[in-house]
N, C-alpha and C positions, 0 to 999 in steps of 0.2 A: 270121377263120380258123377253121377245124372243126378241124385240129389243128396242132400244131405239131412239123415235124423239125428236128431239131439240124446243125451245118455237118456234122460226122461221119458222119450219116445221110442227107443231103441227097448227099454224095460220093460216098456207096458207092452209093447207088442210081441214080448218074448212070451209073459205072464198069459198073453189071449194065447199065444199059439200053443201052450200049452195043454189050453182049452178044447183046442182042434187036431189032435193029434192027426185026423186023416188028413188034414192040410197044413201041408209043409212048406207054404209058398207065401208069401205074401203079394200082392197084386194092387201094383198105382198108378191110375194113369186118369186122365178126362172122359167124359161122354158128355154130351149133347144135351141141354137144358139148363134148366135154370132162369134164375130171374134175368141175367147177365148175359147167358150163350151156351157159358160152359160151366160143368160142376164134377169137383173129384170122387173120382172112384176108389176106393181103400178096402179092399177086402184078402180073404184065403180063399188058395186051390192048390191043387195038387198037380197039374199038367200046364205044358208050359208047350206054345205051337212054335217047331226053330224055325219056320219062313215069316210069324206075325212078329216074335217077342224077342226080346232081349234078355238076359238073368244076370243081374248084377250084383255080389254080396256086400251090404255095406253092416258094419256092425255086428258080423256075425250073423245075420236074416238074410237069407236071398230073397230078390226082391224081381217079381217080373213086371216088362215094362211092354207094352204095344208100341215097336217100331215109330211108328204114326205120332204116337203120342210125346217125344222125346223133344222134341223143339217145344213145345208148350209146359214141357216139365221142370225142364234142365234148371240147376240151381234151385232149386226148390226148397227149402228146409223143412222137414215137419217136426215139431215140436209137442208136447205133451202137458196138459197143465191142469191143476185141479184148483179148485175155488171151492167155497160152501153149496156150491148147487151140485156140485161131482166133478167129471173129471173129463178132461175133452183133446182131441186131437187140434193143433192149430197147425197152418199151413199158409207159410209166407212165398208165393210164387213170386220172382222179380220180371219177370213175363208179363203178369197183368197188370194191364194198363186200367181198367173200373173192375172193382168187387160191389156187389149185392151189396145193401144195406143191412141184408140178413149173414152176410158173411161164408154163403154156401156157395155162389157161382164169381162169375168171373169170365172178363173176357182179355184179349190179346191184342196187340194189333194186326198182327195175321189170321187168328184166328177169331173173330171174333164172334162166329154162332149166331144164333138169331134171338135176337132179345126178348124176355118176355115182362110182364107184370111182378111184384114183386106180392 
């Protein structure tokens, strides 16, 4: 597995996809920014490119991944948690070596993007 979601997070993202019937994909991987370098991307789509992407199903959700992105992913668990302010995705990468103070970006030692303010 490239990463691993928790039953919590595996639920919740069943419950949104429901929301999105025309997007049946789930899509995780990094872009470029952030206070750090890097910040995850988490969203639906419905097409999947076989030269850029990977589709790997974990939990029943298939899950596309940017080739690219798989060294900075790998082992990654995402996890699901709610508190009295709502409810939120968390996201423990053993890759990154600094996270934000804000808890959005994150860098690597390979990758570590170009730092910005926070």
């Amino acid at each position: 597995m490239i990463i691993e979601l928790t039953d919590r997070a595996s639920a919740q993202i069943k419950e949104m996809m429901k929301e999105e019937p025309d997007q049946s994909l789930l899509r995780f991987g990094v872009k470029g920014g952030g206070c750090s370098g890097l910040s995850y991307s988490l969203g639906f789509e419905d097409e999947v490119n076989e030269e850029l992407d990977i589709v790997e199903t974990i939990n029943d959700i298939p899950i596309v991944f940017f080739n690219q992105d798989i060294p900075i992913i790998k082992g990654t668990k995402i996890d699901y948690k709610e508190n009295m302010m709502g409810g939120g995705f968390s996201i423990d990468n053993p890759n990154a070596i600094i996270s934000c103070g804000c808890g959005s970006s994150f860098r690597t030692a390979e990758h570590a993007g170009a730092p910005g303010d926070c």
